[in-house]
N, CA, C and O atoms as a GROMACS GRO file, in nm:
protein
  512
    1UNK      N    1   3.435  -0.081   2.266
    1UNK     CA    2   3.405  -0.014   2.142
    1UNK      C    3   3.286   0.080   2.165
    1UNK      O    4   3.176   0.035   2.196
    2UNK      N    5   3.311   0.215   2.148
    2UNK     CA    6   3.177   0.282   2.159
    2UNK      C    7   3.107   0.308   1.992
    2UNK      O    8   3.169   0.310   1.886
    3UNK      N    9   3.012   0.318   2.006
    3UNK     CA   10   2.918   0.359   1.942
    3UNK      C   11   2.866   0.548   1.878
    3UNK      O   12   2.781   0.613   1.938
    4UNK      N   13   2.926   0.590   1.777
    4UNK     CA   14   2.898   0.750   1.762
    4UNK      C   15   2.746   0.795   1.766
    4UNK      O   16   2.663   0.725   1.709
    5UNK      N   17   2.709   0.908   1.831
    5UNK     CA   18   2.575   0.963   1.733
    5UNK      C   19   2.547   0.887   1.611
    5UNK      O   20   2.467   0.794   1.613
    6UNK      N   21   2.588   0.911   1.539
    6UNK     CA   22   2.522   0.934   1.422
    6UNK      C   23   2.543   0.780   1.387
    6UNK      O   24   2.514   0.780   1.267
    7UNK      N   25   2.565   0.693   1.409
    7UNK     CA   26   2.528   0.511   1.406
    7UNK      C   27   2.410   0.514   1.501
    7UNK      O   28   2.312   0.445   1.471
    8UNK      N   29   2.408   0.571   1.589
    8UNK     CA   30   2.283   0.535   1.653
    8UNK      C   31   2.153   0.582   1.606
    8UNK      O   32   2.058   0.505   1.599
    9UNK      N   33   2.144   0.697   1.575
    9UNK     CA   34   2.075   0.758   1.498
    9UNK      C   35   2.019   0.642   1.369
    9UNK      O   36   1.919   0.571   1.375
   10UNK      N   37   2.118   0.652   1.256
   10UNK     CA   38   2.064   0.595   1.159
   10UNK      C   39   2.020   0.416   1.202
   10UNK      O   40   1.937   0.348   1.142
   11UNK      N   41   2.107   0.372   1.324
   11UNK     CA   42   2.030   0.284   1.337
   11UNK      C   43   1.904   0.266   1.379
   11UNK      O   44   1.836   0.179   1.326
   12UNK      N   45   1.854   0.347   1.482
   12UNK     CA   46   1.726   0.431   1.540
   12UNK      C   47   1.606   0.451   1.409
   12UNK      O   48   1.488   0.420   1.398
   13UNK      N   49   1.664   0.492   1.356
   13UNK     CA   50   1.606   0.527   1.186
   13UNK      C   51   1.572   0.427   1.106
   13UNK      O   52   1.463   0.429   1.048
   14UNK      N   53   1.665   0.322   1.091
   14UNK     CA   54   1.650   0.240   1.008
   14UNK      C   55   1.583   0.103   1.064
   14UNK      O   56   1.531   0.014   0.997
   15UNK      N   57   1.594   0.107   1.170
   15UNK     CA   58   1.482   0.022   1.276
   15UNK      C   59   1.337   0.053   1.284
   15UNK      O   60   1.249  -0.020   1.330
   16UNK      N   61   1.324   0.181   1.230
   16UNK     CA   62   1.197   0.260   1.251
   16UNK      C   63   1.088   0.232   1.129
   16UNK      O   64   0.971   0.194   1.133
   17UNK      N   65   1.186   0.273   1.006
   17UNK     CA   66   1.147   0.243   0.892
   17UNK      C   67   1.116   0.070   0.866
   17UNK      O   68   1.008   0.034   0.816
   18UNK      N   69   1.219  -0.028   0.904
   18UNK     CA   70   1.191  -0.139   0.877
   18UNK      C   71   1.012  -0.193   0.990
   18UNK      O   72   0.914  -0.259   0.959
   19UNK      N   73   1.038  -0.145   1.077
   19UNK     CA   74   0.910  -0.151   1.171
   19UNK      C   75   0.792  -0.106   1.070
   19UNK      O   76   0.688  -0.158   1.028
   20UNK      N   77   0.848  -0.003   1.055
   20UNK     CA   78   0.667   0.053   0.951
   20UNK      C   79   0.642  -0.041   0.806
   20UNK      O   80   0.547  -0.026   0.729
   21UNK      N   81   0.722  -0.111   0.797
   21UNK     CA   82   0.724  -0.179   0.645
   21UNK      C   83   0.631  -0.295   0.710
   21UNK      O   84   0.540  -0.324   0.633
   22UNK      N   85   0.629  -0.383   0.855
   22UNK     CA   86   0.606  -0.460   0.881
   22UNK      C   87   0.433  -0.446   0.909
   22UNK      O   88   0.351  -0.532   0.877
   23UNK      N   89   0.404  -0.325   0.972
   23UNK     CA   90   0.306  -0.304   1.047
   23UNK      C   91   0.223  -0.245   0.917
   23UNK      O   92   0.102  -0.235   0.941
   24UNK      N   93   0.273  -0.195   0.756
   24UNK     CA   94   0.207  -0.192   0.684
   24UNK      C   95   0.169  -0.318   0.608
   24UNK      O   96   0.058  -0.336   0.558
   25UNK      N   97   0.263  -0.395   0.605
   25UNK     CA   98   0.194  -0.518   0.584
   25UNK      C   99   0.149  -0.595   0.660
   25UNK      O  100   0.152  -0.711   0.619
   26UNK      N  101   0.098  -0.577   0.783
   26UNK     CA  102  -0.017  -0.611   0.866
   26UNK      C  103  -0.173  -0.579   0.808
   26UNK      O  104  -0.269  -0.645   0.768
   27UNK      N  105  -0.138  -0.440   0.828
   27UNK     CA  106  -0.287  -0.362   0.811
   27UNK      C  107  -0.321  -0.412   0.680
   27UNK      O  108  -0.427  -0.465   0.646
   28UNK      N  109  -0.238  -0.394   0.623
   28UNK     CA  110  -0.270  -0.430   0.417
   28UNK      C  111  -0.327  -0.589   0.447
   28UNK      O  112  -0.437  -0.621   0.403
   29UNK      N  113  -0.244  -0.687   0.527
   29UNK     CA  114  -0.306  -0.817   0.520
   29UNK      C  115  -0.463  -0.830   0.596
   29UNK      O  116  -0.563  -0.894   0.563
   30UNK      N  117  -0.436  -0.742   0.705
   30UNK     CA  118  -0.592  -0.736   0.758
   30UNK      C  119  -0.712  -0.720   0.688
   30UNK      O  120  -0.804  -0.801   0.679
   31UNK      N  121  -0.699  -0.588   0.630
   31UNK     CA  122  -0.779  -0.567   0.507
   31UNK      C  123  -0.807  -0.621   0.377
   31UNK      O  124  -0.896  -0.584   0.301
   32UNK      N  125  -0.700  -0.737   0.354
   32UNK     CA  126  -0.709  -0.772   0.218
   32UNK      C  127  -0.794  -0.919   0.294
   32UNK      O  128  -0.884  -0.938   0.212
   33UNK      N  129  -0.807  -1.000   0.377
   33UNK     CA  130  -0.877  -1.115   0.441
   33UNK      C  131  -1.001  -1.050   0.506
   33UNK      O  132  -1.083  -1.137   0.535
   34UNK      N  133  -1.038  -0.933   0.536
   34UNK     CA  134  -1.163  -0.930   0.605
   34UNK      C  135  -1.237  -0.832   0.530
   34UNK      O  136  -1.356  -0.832   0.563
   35UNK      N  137  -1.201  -0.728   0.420
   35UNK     CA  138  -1.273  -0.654   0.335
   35UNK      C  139  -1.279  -0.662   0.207
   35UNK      O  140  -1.339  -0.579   0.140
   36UNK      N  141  -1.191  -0.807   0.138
   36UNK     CA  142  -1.183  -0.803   0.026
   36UNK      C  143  -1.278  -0.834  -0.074
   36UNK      O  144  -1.276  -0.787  -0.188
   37UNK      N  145  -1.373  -0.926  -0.022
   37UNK     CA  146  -1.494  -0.984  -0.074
   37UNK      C  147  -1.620  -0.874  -0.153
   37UNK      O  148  -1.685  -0.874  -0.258
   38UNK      N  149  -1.601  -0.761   0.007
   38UNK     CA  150  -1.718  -0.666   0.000
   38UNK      C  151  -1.638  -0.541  -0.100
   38UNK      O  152  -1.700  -0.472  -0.181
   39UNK      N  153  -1.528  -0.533  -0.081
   39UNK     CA  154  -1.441  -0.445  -0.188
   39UNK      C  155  -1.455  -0.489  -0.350
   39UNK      O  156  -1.457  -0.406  -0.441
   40UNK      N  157  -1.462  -0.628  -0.371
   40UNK     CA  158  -1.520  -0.638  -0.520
   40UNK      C  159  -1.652  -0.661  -0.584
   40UNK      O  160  -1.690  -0.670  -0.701
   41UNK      N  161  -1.719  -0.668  -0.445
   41UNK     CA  162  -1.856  -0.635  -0.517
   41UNK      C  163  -1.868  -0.522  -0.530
   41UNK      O  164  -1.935  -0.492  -0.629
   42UNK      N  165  -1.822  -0.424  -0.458
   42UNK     CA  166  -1.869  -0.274  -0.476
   42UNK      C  167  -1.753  -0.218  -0.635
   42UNK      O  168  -1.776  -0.107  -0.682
   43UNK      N  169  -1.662  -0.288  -0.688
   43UNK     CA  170  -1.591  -0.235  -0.786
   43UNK      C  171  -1.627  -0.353  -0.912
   43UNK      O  172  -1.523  -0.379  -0.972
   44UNK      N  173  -1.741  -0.428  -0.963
   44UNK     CA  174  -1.772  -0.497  -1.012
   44UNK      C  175  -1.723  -0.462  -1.154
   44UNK      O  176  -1.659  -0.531  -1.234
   45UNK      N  177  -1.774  -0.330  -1.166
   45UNK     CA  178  -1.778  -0.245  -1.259
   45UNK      C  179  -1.674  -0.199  -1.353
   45UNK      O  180  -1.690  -0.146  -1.462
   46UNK      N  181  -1.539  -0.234  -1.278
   46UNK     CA  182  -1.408  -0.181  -1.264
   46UNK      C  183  -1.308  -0.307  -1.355
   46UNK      O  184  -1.270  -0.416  -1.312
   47UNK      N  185  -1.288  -0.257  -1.466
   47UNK     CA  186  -1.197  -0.395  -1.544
   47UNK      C  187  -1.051  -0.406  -1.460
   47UNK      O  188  -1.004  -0.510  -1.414
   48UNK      N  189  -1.001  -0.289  -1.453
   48UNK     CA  190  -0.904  -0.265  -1.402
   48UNK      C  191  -0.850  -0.368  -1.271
   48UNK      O  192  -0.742  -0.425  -1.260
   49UNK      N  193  -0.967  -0.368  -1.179
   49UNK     CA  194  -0.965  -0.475  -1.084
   49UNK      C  195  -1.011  -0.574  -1.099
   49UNK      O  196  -0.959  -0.662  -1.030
   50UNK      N  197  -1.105  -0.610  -1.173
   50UNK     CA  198  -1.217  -0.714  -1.192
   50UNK      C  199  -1.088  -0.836  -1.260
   50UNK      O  200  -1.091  -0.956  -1.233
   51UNK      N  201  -1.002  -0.782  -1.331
   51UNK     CA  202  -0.875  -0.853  -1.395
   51UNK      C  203  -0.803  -0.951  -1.351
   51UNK      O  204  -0.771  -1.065  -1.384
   52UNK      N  205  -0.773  -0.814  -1.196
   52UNK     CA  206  -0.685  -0.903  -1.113
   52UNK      C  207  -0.762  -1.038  -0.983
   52UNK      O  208  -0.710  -1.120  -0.907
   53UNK      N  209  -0.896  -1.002  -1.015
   53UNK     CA  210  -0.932  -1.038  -0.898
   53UNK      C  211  -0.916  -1.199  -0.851
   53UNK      O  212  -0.902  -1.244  -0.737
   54UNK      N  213  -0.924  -1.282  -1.008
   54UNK     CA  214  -0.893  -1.426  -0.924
   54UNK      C  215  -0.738  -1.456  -0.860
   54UNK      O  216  -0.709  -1.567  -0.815
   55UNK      N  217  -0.644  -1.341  -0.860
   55UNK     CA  218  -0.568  -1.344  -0.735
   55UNK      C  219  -0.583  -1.368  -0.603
   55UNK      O  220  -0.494  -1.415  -0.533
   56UNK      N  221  -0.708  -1.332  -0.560
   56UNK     CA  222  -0.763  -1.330  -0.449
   56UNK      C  223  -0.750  -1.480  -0.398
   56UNK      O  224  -0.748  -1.511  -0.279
   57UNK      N  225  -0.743  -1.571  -0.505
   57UNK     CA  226  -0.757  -1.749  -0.443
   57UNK      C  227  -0.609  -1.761  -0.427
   57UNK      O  228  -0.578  -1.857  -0.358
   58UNK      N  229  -0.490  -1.676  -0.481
   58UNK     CA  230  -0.345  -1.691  -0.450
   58UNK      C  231  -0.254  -1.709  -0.357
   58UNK      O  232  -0.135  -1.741  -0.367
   59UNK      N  233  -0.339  -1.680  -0.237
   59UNK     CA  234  -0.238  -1.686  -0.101
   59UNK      C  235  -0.284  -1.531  -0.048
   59UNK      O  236  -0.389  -1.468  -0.056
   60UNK      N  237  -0.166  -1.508   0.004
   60UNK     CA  238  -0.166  -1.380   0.063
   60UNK      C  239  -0.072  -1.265   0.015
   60UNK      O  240  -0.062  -1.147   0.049
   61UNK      N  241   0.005  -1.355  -0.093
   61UNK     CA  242   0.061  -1.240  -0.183
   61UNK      C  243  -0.080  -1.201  -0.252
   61UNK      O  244  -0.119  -1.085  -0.260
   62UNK      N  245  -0.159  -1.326  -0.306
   62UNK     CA  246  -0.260  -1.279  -0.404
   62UNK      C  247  -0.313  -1.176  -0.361
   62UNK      O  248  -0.319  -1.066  -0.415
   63UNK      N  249  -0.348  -1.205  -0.276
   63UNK     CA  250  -0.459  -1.105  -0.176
   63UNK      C  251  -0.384  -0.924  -0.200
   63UNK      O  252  -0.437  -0.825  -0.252
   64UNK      N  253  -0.239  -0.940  -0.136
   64UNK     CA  254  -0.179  -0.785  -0.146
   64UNK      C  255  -0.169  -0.770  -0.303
   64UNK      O  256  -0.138  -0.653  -0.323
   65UNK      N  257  -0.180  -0.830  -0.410
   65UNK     CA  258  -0.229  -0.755  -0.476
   65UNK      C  259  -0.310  -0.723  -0.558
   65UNK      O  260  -0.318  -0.628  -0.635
   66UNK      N  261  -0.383  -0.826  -0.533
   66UNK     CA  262  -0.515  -0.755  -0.551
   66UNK      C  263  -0.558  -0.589  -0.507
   66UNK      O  264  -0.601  -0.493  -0.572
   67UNK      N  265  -0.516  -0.618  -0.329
   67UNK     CA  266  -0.551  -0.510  -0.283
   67UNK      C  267  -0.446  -0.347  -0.332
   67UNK      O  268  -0.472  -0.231  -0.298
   68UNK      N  269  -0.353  -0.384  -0.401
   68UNK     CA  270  -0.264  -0.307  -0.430
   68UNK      C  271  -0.340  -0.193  -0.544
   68UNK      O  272  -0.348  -0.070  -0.545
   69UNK      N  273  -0.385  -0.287  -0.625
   69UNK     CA  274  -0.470  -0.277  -0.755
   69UNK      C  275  -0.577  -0.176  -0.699
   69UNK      O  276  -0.591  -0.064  -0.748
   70UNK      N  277  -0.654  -0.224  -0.593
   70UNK     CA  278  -0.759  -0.145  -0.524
   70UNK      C  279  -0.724   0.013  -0.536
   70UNK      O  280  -0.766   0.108  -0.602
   71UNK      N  281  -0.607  -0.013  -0.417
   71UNK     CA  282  -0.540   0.068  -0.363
   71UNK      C  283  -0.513   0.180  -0.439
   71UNK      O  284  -0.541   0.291  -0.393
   72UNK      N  285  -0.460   0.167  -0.560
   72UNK     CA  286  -0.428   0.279  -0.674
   72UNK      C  287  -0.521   0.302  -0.728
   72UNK      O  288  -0.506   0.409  -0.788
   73UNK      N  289  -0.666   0.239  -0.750
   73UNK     CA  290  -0.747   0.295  -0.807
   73UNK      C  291  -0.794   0.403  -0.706
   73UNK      O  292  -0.807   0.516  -0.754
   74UNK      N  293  -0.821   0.388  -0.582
   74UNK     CA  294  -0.880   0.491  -0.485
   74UNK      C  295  -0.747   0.618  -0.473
   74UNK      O  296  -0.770   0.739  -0.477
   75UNK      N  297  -0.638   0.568  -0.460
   75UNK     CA  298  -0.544   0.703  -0.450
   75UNK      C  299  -0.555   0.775  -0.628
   75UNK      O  300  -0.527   0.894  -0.643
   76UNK      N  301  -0.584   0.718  -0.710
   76UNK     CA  302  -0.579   0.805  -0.800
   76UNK      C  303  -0.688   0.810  -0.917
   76UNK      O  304  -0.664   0.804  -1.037
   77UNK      N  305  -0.762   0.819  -0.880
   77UNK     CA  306  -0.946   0.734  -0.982
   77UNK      C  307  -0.949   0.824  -1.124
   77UNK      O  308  -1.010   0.795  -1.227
   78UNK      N  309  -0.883   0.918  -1.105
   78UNK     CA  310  -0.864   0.985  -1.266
   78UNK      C  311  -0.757   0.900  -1.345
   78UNK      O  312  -0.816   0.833  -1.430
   79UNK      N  313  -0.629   0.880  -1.349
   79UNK     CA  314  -0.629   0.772  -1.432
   79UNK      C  315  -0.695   0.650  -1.486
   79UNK      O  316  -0.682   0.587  -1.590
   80UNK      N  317  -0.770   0.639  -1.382
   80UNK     CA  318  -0.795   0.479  -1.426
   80UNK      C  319  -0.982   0.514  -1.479
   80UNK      O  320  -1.051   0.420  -1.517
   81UNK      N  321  -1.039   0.658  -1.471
   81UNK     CA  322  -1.162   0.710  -1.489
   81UNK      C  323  -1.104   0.742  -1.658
   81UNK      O  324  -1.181   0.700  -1.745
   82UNK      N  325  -1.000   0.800  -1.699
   82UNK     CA  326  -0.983   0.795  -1.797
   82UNK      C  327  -0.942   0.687  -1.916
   82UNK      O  328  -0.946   0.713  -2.037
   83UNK      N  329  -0.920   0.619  -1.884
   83UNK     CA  330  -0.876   0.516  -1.999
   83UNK      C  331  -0.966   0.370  -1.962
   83UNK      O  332  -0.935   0.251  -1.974
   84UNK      N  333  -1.072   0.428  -1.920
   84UNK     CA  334  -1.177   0.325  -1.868
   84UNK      C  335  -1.133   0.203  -1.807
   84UNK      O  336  -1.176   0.094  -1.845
   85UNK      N  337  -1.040   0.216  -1.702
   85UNK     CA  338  -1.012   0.106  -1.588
   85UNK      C  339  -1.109   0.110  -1.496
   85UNK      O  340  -1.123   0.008  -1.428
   86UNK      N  341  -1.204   0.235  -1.466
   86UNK     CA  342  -1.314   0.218  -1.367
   86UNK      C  343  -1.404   0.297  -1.392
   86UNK      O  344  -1.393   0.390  -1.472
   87UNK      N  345  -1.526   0.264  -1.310
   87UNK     CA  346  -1.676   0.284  -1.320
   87UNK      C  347  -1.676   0.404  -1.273
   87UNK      O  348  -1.593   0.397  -1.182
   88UNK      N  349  -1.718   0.513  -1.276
   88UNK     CA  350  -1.739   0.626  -1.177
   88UNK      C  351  -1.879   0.573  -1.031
   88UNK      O  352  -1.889   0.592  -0.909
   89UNK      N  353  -1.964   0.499  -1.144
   89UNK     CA  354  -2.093   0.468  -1.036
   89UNK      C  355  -2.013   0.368  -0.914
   89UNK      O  356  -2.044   0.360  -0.795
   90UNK      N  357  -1.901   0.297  -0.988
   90UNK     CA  358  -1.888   0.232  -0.891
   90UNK      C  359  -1.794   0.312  -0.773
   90UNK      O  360  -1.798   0.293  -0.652
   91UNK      N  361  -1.707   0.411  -0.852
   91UNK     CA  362  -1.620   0.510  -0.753
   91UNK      C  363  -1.700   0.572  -0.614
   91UNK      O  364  -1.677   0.575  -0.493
   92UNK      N  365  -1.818   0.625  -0.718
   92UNK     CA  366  -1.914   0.676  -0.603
   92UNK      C  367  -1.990   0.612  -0.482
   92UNK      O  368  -2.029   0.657  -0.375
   93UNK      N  369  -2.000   0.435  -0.568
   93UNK     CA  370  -2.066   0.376  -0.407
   93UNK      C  371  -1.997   0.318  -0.354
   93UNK      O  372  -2.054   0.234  -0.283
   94UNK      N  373  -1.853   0.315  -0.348
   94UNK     CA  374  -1.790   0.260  -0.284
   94UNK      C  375  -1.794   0.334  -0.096
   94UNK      O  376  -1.838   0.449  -0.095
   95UNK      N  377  -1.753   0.276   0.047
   95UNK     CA  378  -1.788   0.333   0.124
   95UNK      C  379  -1.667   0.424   0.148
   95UNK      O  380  -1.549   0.391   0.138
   96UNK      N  381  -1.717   0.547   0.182
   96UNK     CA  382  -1.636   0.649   0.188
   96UNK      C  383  -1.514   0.636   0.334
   96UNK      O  384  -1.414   0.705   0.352
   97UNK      N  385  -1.554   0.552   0.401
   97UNK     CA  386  -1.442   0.530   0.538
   97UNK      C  387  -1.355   0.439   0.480
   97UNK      O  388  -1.233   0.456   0.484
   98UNK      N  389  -1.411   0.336   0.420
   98UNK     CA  390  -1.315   0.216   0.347
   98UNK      C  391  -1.231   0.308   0.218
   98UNK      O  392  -1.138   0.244   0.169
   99UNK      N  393  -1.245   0.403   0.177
   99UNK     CA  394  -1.178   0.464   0.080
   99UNK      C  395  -1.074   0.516   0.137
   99UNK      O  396  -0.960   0.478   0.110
  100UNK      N  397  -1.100   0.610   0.226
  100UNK     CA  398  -1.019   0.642   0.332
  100UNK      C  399  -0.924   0.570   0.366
  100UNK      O  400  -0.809   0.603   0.339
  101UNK      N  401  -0.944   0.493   0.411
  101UNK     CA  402  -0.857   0.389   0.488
  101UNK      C  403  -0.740   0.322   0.376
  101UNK      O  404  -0.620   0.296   0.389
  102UNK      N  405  -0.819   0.310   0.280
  102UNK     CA  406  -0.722   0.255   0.139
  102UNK      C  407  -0.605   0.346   0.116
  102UNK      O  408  -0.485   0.326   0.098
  103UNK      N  409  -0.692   0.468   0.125
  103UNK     CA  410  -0.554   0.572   0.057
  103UNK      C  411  -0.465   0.622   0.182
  103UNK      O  412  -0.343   0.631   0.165
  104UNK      N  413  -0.526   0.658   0.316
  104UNK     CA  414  -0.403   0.607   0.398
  104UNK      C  415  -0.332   0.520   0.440
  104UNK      O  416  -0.245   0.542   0.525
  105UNK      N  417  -0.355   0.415   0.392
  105UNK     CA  418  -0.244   0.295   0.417
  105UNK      C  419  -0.173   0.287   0.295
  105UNK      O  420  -0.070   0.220   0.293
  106UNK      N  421  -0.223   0.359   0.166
  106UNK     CA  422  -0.143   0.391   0.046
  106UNK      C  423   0.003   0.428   0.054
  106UNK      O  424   0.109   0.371   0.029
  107UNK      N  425  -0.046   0.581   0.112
  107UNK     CA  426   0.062   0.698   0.095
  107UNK      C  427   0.152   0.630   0.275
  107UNK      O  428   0.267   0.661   0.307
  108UNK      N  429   0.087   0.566   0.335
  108UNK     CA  430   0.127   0.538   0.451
  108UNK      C  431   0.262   0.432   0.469
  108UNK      O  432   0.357   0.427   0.547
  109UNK      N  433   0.212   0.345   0.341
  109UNK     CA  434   0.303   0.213   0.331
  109UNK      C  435   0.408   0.294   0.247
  109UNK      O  436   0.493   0.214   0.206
  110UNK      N  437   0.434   0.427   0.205
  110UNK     CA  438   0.510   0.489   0.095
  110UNK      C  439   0.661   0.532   0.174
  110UNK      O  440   0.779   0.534   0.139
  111UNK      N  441   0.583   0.565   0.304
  111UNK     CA  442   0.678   0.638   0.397
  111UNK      C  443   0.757   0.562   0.421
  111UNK      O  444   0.856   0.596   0.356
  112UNK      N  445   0.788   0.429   0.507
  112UNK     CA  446   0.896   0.374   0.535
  112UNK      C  447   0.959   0.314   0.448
  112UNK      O  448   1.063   0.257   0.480
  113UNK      N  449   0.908   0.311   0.310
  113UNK     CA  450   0.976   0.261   0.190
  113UNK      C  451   1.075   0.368   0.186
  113UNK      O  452   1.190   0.325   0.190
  114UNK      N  453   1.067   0.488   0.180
  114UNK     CA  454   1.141   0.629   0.154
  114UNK      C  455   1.207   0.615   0.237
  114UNK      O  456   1.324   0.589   0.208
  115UNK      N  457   1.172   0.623   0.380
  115UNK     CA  458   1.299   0.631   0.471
  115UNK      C  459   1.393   0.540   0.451
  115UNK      O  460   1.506   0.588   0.458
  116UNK      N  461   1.385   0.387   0.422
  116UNK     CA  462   1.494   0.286   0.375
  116UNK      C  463   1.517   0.319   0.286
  116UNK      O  464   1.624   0.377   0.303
  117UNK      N  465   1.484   0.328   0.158
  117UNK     CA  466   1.552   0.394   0.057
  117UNK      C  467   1.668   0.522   0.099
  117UNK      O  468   1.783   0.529   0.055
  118UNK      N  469   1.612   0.610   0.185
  118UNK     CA  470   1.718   0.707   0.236
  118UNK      C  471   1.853   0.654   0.279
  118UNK      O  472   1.974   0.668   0.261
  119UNK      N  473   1.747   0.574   0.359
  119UNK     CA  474   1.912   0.516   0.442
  119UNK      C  475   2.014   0.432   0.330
  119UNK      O  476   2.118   0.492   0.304
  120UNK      N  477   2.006   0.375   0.301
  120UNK     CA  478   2.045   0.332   0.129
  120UNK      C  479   2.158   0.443   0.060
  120UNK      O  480   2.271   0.441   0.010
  121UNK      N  481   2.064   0.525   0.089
  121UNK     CA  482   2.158   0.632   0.015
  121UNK      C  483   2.254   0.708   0.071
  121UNK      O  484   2.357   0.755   0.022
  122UNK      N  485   2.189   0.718   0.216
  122UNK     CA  486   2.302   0.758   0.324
  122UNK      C  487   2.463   0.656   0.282
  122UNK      O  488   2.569   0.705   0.243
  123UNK      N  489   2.437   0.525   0.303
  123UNK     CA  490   2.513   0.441   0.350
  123UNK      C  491   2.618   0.465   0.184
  123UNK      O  492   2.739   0.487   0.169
  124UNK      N  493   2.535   0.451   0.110
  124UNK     CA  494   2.610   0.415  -0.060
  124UNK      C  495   2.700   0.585  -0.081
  124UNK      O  496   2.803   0.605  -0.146
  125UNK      N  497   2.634   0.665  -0.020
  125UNK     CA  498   2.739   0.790  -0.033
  125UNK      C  499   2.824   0.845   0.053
  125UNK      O  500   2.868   0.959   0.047
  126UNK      N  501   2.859   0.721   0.175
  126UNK     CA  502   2.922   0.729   0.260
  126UNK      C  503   2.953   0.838   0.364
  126UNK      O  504   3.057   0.877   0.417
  127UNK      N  505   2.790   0.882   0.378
  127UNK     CA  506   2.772   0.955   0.509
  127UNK      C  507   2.781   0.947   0.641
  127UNK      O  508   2.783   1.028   0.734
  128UNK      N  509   2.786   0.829   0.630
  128UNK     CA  510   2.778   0.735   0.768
  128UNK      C  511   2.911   0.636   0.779
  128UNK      O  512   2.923   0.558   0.874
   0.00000   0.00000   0.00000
């Protein structure tokens, strides 16, 4: 039985994407066990998180989302600056590498969600 292009491909693809789903929930777990502590003191301020935070005693789902919660406040601090989910003082002292890091593992963990979703759609409209 051979194998076409284009199975290999989307399998290539869809191996790729499931890989990045894994390795984002690495980094997300890394960060939510070794920065989470110092991440809510610096957002004290912040109802929005301050809400979720006795998740944090939940496991390690708790933990992702807690950190999820984080996560959207740093990718998008004008929503949550407007309807008073967060502090600006606290926006501002938060550390600017750890912000960083939040919102690329944001938009980062977004990507291989999309690519499986693609493939999804490949498969359901019978491209493949």
């Amino acid at each position: 039985m051979s194998v076409s292009t284009a199975d290999k491909v989307f399998l290539c693809v869809s191996l790729s994407g499931f890989a990045g789903v894994f390795v984002f929930l690495g980094l997300a777990l890394h960060l939510a066990y070794t920065k989470m502590d110092m991440m809510l003191d610096h957002l004290k301020n912040c109802p929005a998180v301050m809400i979720r935070a006795p998740f944090k005693n939940g496991g390690p789902a708790g933990r992702l989302f807690v950190l999820g919660a984080i996560m959207g406040l740093m990718t998008v601090p004008r929503l949550y600056l407007r309807d008073g989910g967060a502090s600006a003082e606290d926006l501002k002292s938060f550390p600017a590498d750890l912000k960083r890091k939040l919102i690329v593992l944001h938009w980062g963990g977004c990507v291989p969600l999309l690519v499986l979703f693609g493939m999804v759609a490949v498969v359901e409209f019978g491209l493949v």
